[in-house]
N, C-alpha and C positions, 0 to 999 in steps of 0.2 A: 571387286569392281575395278575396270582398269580405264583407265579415262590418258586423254590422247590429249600432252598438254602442248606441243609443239606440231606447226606442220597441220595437212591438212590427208589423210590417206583415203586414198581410193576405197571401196567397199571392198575390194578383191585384199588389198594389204592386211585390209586389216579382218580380214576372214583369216586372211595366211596368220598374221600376229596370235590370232588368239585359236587359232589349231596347234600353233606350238605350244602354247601354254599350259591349251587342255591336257594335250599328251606329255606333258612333265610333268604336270599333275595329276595324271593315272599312273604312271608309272611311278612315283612315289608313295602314292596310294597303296601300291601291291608290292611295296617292301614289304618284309617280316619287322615290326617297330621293337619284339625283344632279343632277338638276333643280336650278340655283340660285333660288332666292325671289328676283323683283327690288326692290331697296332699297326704303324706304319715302320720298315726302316731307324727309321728319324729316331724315334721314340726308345728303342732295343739302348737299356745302360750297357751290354755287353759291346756296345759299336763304339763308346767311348775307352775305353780300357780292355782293351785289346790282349794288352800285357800283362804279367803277373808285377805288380807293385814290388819296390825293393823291400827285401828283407831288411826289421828295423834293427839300429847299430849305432855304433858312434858314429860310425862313418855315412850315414844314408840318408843322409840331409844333399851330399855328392852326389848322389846317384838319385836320386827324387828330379833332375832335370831332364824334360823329354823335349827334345830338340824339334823345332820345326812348329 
């Protein structure tokens, strides 16, 4: 139900309003809902560590700093 709580819209507006609604909700309709979304960017652990971590040692506590 969508109800017009400010304002006063023409009959035409709000024809337009709720055609857009309808057709975003068809079109959500005829997704596939078991289809998985593949990850984003963002998400990939390979985008934070880039690099091959130091080899561990006495000394690699040194080299454990990544600049920037």
């Amino acid at each position: 139900m969508i109800k017009v709580v400010r304002g006063n819209p023409t009959p035409e507006e709000l024809a337009a309003a709720l055609a857009v609604v309808q057709a975003r909700a068809a079109a959500v309709s005829h997704q596939p809902s078991g289809a998985p979304t593949p990850p984003d960017a963002w998400a990939d652990p390979a985008r934070v560590a880039r690099h091959r971590l130091p080899a561990p040692g006495p000394t690699s506590w040194g080299r454990s700093y990544w600049p920037g």
